[in-house]
C-alpha positions, 0 to 999 in steps of 0.5 A: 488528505493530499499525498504530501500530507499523507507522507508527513502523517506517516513519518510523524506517527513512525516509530522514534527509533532513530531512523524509522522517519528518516527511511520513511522520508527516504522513500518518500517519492517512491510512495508518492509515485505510486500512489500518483497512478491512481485515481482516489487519496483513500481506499476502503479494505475490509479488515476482520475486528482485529484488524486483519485485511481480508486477502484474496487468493487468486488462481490462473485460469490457465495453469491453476497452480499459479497463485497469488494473494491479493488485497482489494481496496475500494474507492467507496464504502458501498463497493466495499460492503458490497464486495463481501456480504455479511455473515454471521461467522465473519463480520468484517469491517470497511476502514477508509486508507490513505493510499500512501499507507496503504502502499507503505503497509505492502512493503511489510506484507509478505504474504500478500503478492499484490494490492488490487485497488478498484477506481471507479465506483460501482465497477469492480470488474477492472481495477489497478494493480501494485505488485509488493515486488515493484514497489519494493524494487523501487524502494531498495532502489531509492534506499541506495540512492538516499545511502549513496547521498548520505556518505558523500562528503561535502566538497569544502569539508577539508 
């Protein structure tokens, strides 16, 4: 699915709560933004049955009291099921994302510092990060830009 599609999905499954859509469509570019800078539509995240995405807490070499959580998407599903094998005390599940949503999720997440995305298969050495507080930088930014639009009064409104 291609981003645009991707975008419009999202807002016809927001909430009909009377701006939901609307800030949706707002951030839209943002989104899309971003997930420009990747490689693949969709990306694989491991999940618990529930529905909970796996995180990753990762330490500094260097200073090990410097941390960050992070979740790892996928390009495929064998990098996915490869990454975490099995066990019988956490069976976990590979579900397939539209990288917009993925992005738009971030934003809700505060307990996750960054969504690690992984772009060639295979190769999960090296991958591209998101920083939730880039994202959301961006974000607010276009949510004053789209507020500012929207209280502009039309030139021939007298």
């Amino acid at each position: 699915m291609n981003l645009d599609r991707q975008i419009q999905t999202l807002i016809e499954n927001a909430p009909r709560d009377g701006s939901t859509p609307q800030a949706i469509e707002a951030i839209s570019p943002v989104l899309k933004a971003f997930a420009e800078r990747l490689r693949h539509a969709e990306y694989y995240i491991l999940q618990t049955p529930e529905g909970n995405w796996l995180t990753t807490t990762l330490s500094n070499r260097a200073n090990p009291d410097l941390e960050k959580t992070v979740v790892y998407g996928f390009p495929h599903l064998d990098d996915a099921q490869a990454s975490h094998p099995q066990t019988s005390e956490r069976q976990l599940i590979a579900l397939a994302l539209p990288v917009t949503h993925l992005l738009f999720q971030l934003l809700a997440l505060d307990r996750v510092d960054s969504l690690i995305f992984f772009e060639v298969p295979g190769r999960p050495e090296t991958g591209a990060e998101v920083k939730r507080s880039d994202i959301q930088q961006a974000v607010s930014l276009q949510l004053q830009n789209y507020l500012q639009q929207q209280r502009k009064i039309p030139p021939n409104w007298a």
